[in-house]
Structures are given as structure tokens and as C-alpha cells.
N, C-alpha and C positions, 0 to 999 in steps of 0.2 A: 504494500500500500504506500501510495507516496505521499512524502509530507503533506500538498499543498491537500488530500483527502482527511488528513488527520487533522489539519488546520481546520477545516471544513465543519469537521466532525465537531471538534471544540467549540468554534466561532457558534453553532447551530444550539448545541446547550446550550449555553452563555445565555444566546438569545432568548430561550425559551422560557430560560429562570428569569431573564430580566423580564418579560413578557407577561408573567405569571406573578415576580410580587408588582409589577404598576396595577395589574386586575385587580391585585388583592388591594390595595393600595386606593385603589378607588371608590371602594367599598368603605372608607375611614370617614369618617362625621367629617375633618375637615376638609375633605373633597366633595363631602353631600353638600356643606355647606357651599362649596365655593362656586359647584354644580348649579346650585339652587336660583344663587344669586345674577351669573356669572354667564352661566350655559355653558362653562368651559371648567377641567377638572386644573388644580393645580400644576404649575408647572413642571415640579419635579414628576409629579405621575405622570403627563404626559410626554418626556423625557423617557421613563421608563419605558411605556409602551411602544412609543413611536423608535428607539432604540434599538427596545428587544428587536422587534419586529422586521425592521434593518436587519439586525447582524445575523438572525434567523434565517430568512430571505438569503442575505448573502453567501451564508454557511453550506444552505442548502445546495445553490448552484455552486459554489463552488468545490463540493463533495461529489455533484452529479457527473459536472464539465471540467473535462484536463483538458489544458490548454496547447497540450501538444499535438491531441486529436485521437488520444488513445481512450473512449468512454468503454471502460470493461469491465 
């Protein structure tokens, strides 16, 4: 398996943990709150999500697609 697979692999957790506490994250009174008021979650969570969700994405293709042209 070559690095940039295992890079892949890692970058894709990462993601998924960050991904999972801004969720959780969102669900906190001071995001209900800021929800409520705002229409929009705090900053930091939506950092988290929008983050996770990136390096996830990224991980992914990058785990799929060698860039040498060897997908196997």
C-alpha cells in the first residue's frame, strides 16, 4: 500500500471524528442558542463541520485515486 493510501486513510478518520464532534457540538444550548437567534451555529462548530467534511472528502479521493494511474 503506498503512502499517499495510508495518508488517505488517516486524513479520512480525522475527518470523520472532526465531522462527528461539530454534530455533536451542535446539539450544545450555546449553539441552540446562537441557532435561534442567528440562523447560523457558532463559529467554531461550523469550522468543525465544514473541516471535517473537507479533509473527509479529501481523504477519500485521495485513498481511491493514485496519481500515477495505478487504481488497484
Amino acid at each position: 500500500m503506498s503512502a499517499q493510501r495510508i495518508f488517505g486513510i488517516v486524513l479520512l478518520v480525522i475527518g470523520v471524528v472532526l465531522l462527528v464532534v461539530g454534530m455533536n457540538a451542535s446539539h450544545s444550548a450555546a449553539d441552540q442558542v446562537s441557532n435561534t437567534f442567528t440562523g447560523r451555529f457558532t463559529h467554531e462548530t461550523a469550522l468543525y463541520i465544514f473541516g471535517g467534511g473537507a479533509a473527509a472528502l479529501l481523504g477519500l479521493l485521495m485513498f481511491l485515486f493514485d496519481p500515477r494511474g495505478k487504481n488497484a
